[in-house]
C-alpha positions as CSV (number, residue, x, y, z in Angstrom):
1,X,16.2,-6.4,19.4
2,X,13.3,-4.6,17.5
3,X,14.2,-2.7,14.7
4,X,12.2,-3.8,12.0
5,X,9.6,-0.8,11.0
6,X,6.2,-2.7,8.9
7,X,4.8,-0.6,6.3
8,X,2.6,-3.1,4.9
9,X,0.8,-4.2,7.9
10,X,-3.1,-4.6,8.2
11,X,-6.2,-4.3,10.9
12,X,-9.7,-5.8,11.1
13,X,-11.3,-3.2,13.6
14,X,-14.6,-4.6,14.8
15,X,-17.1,-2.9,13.2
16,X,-14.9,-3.0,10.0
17,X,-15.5,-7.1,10.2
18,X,-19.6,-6.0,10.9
19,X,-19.3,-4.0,7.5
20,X,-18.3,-6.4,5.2
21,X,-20.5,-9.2,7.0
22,X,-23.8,-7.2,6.3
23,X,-22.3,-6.6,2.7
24,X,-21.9,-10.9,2.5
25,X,-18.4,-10.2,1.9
26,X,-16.1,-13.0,3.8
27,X,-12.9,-12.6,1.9
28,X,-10.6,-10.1,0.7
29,X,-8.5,-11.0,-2.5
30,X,-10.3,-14.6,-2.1
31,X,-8.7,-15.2,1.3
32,X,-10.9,-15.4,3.9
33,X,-10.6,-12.7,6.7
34,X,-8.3,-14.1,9.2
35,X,-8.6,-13.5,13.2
36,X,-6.9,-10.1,14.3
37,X,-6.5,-8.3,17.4
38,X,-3.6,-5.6,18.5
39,X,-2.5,-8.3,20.8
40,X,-2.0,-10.5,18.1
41,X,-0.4,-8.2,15.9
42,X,2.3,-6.8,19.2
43,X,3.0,-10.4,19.5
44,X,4.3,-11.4,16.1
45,X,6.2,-7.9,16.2
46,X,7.9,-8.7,19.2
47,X,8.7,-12.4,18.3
48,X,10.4,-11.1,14.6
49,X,11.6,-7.8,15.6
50,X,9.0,-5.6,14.7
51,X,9.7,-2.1,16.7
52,X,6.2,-0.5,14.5
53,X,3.9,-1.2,12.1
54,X,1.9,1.7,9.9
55,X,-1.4,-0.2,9.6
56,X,-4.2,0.2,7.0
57,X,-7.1,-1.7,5.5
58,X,-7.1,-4.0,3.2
59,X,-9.0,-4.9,0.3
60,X,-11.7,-5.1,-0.5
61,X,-11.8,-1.5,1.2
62,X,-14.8,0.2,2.2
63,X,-17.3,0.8,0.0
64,X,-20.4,-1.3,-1.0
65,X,-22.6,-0.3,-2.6
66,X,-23.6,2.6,-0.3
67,X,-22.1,5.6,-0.4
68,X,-23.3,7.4,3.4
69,X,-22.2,4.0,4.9
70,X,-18.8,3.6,3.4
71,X,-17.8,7.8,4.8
72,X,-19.4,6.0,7.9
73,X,-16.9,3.4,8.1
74,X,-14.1,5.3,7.3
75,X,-14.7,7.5,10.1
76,X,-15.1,4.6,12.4
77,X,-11.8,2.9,11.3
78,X,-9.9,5.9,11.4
79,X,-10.9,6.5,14.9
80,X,-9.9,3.0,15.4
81,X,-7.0,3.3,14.4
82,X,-5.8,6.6,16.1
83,X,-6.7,4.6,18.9
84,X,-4.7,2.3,18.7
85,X,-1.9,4.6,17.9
86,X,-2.3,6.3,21.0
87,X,-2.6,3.1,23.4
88,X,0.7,1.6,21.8
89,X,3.1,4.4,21.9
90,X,5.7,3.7,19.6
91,X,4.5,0.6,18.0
92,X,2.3,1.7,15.8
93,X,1.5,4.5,12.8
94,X,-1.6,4.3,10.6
95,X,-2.8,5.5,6.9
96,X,-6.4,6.9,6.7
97,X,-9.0,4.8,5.1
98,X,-10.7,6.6,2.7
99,X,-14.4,6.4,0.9
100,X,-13.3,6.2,-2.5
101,X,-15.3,6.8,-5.4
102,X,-16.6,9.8,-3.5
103,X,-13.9,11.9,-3.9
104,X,-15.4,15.1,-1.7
105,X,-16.2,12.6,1.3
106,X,-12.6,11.2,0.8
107,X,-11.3,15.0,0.8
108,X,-13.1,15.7,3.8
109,X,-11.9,12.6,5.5
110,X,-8.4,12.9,4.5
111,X,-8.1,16.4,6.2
112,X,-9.9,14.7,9.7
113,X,-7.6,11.6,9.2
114,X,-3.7,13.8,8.9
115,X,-5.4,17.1,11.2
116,X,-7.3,16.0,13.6
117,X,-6.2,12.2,14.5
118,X,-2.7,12.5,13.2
119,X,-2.5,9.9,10.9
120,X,1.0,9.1,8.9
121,X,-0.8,9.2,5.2
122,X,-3.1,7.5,3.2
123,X,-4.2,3.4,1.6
124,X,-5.8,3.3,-1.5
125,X,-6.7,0.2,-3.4
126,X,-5.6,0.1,-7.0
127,X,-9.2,0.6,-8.6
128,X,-12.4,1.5,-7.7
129,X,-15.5,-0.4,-9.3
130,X,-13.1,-0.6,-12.1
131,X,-11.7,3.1,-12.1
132,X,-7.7,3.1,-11.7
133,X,-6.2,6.2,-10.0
134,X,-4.9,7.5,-12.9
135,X,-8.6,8.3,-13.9
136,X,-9.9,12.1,-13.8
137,X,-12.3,11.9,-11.5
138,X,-9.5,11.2,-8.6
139,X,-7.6,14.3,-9.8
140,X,-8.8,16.4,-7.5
141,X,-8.2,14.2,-4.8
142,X,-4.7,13.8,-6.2
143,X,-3.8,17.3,-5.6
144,X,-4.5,17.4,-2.4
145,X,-2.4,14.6,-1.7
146,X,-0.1,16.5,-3.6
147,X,-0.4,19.6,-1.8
148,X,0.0,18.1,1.4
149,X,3.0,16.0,0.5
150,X,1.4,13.2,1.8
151,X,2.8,9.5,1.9
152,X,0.3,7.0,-0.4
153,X,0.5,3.2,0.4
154,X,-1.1,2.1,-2.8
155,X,-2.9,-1.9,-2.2
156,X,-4.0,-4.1,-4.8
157,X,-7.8,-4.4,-5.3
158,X,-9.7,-7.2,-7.2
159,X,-9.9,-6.0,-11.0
160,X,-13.5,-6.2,-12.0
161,X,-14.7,-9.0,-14.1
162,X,-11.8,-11.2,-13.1
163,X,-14.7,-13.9,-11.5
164,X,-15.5,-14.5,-15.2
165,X,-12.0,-15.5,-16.0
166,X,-12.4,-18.8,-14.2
167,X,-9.3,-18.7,-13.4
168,X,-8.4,-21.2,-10.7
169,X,-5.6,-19.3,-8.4
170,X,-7.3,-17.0,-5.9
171,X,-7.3,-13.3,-6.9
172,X,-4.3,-12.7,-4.1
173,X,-1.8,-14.9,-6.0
174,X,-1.8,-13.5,-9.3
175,X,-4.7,-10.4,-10.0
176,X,-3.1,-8.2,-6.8
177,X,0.0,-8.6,-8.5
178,X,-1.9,-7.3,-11.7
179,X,-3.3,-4.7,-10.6
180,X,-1.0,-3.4,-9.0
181,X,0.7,-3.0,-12.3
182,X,-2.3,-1.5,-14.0
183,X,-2.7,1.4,-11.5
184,X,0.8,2.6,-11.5
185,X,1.0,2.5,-15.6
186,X,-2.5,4.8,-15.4
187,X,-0.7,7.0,-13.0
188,X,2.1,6.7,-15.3
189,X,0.4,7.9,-18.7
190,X,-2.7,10.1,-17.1
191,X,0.2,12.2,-16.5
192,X,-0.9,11.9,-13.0
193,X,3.0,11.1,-11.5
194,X,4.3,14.4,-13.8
195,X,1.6,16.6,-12.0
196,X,1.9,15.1,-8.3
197,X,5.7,14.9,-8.1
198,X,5.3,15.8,-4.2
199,X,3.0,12.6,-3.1
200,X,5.1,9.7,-1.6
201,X,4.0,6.4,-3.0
202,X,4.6,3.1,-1.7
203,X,3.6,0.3,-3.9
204,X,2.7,-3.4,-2.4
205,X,4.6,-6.6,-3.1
206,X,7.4,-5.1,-5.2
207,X,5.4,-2.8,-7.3
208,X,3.9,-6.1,-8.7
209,X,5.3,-6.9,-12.0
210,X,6.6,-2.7,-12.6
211,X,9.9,-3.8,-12.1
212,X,9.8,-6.9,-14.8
213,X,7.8,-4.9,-17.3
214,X,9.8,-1.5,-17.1
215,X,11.6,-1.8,-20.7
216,X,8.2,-2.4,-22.3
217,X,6.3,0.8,-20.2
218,X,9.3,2.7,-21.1
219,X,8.1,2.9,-24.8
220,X,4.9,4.8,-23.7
221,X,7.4,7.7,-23.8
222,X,7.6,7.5,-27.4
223,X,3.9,7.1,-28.1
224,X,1.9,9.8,-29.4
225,X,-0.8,10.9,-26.7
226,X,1.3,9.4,-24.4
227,X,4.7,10.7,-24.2
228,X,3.8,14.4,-23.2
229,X,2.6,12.2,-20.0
230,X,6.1,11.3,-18.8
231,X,8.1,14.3,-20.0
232,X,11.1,13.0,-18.2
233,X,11.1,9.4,-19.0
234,X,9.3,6.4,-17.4
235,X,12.1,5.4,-15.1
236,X,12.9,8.6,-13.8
237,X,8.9,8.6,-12.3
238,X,9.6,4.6,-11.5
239,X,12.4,5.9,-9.4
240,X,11.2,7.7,-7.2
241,X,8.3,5.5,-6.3
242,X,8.7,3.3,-3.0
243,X,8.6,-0.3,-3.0
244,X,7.6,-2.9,-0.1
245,X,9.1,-6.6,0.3
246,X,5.7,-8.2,1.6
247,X,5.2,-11.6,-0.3
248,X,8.5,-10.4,-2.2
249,X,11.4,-11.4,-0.7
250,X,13.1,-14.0,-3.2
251,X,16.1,-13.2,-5.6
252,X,13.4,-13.4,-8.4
253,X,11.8,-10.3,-7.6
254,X,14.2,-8.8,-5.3
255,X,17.0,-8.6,-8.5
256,X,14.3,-7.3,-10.7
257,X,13.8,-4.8,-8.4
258,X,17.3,-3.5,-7.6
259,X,18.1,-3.7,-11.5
260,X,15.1,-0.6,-11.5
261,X,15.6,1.2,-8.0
262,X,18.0,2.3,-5.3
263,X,17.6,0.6,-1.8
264,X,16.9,3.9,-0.4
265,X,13.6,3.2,-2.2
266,X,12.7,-0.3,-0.6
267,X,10.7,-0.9,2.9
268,X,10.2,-3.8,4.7
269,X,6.3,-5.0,4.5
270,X,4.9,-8.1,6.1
271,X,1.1,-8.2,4.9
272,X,0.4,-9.5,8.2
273,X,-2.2,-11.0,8.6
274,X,-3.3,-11.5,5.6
275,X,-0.3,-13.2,4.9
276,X,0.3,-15.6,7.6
277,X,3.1,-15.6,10.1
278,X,5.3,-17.9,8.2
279,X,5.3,-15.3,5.7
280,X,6.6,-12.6,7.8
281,X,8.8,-15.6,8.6
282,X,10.2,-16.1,4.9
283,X,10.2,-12.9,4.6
284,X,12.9,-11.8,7.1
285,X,14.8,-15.3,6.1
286,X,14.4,-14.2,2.3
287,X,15.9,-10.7,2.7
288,X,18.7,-12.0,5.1
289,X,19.9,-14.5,2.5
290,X,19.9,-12.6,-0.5
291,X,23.0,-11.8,-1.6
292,X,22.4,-8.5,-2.9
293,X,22.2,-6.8,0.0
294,X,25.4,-6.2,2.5
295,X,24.2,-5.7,6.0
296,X,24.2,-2.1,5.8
297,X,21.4,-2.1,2.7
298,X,19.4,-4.7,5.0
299,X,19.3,-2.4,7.8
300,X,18.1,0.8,5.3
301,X,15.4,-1.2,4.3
302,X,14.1,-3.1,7.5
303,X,14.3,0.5,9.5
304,X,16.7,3.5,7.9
305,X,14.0,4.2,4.5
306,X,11.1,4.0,6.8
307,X,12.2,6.0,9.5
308,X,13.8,8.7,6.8
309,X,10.1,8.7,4.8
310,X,8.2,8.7,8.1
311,X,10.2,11.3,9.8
312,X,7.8,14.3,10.5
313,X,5.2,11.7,12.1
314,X,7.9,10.1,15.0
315,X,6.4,9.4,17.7
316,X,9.3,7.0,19.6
């Protein structure tokens, strides 16, 4: 039976895989670009239960280098994938691709993306050219997302300078996970979480390592220059915040992460395919054996929270 609803799901539209070509860009996260088609991506739903997946794109995002041809792109993938909406009744949602760092191109785009083609919310990787979303110069972009109460799938990005690290795991393993964790504790302590309290995020992978380090950002809110940031407390923003199970589902992180949040705040996420089917695979098995969740949790977070948070944009 599909039931399953995907919220971390991605695509590799055509002339998305032309962009990052011309740029000399074959990887994302140091994995290179896997083969995808919708076909491919129906198929592994209907083979692990997968009634809908909200796609997006992936890192390394959009722009390089050029700012005309990244507002170019995002037009071109957001068609795509309104497209593909609209072929596949029922199977899938999307979030808008935006240009990012040009925030007026990315306001523009954001209102075409949710007005005109419909789309269920917004990606954003978790820095761009080394600016986290906590920075000022996203602000006003923030308040629009605010404004329009719009769902936020947040992505890791590759943190600049982490080639010079020489650091033999590929950036997906661990710097994703670090990233992650950067961007949230910007939004966290640029006050940027007290200001937009109306913007639903979903985090990748478990929030990274937010859940493990919660204690330690909690003391923020007892730092001088920081603490008028979180007003009501680090865990109370931490709370609300929405957390996906792609690459995640073990009793390491998943324990961690109901110590911090309620299930109503977990969705089921595959990183397909990124990830490879065998992780969509351990994924399912991981969250079926874990013995924190009673079959009616599992069932909130493989459909209920998704379908709850998605609401206004059903289209089954």
């Amino acid at each position: 039976m599909q039931r399953r609803i995907d919220v971390h799901h991605h695509i590799l539209p055509p002339d998305y895989r032309s962009a990052v070509a011309a740029a000399g860009i074959a990887a994302g996260g140091g994995r290179d670009f896997p083969e995808w088609s919708p076909d491919e991506s129906l198929a592994l739903m209907d083979r692990h239960g997968i009634e809908k997946a909200i796609v997006s794109i992936s890192s390394p995002g959009l722009y390089f280098g050029d700012s005309g041809a990244a507002r170019e792109l995002a037009r071109l993938c957001n068609e795509y994938s309104a497209e593909l909406v609209r072929e596949n009744p029922g199977r899938f949602g999307a979030f808008a691709a935006l240009p990012l760092p040009d925030v007026d191109a990315s306001l523009s785009e954001l209102a075409y993306a949710l007005d005109m083609l419909d789309l269920q919310g917004a990606c954003l990787l978790t820095n761009y050219g080394g600016a986290y979303l906590g920075n000022p110069e996203f602000a006003e972009l923030f308040d629009e997302l605010n404004r329009r109460k719009c769902i936020v799938f947040i992505h890791p990005d590759v943190p600049q300078g982490s080639d010079s690290l020489g650091l033999s795991a590929p950036a997906f393993m661990v710097e994703f996970v670090i990233d992650t964790t950067r961007t949230v504790s910007d939004l966290l302590f640029s006050g940027t979480l007290e200001r937009c309290p109306d913007i639903r995020f979903i985090l990748s992978h478990a929030g990274g390592a937010i859940p493990y380090l919660a204690l330690r950002l909690t003391l923020g809110q007892f730092l001088p220059g920081l603490q008028d940031k979180v007003p009501q407390g680090v865990a109370t923003y931490l709370r609300r915040l929405y957390y996906d199970t792609a690459l995640s589902a073990s009793p390491h992180a998943l324990r961690s992460l109901q110590e911090l949040v309620e299930p109503s705040q977990v969705l089921f996420g595959s990183d397909y395919p990124f990830a490879p089917e065998l992780a969509t695979i351990a994924t399912i098995e991981g969250l079926r054996a874990y013995d924190g969740f009673d079959e009616r949790v599992l069932k909130e977070i493989e459909r209920d929270n998704a379908l709850s948070l998605f609401s206004e944009y059903r289209s089954d």
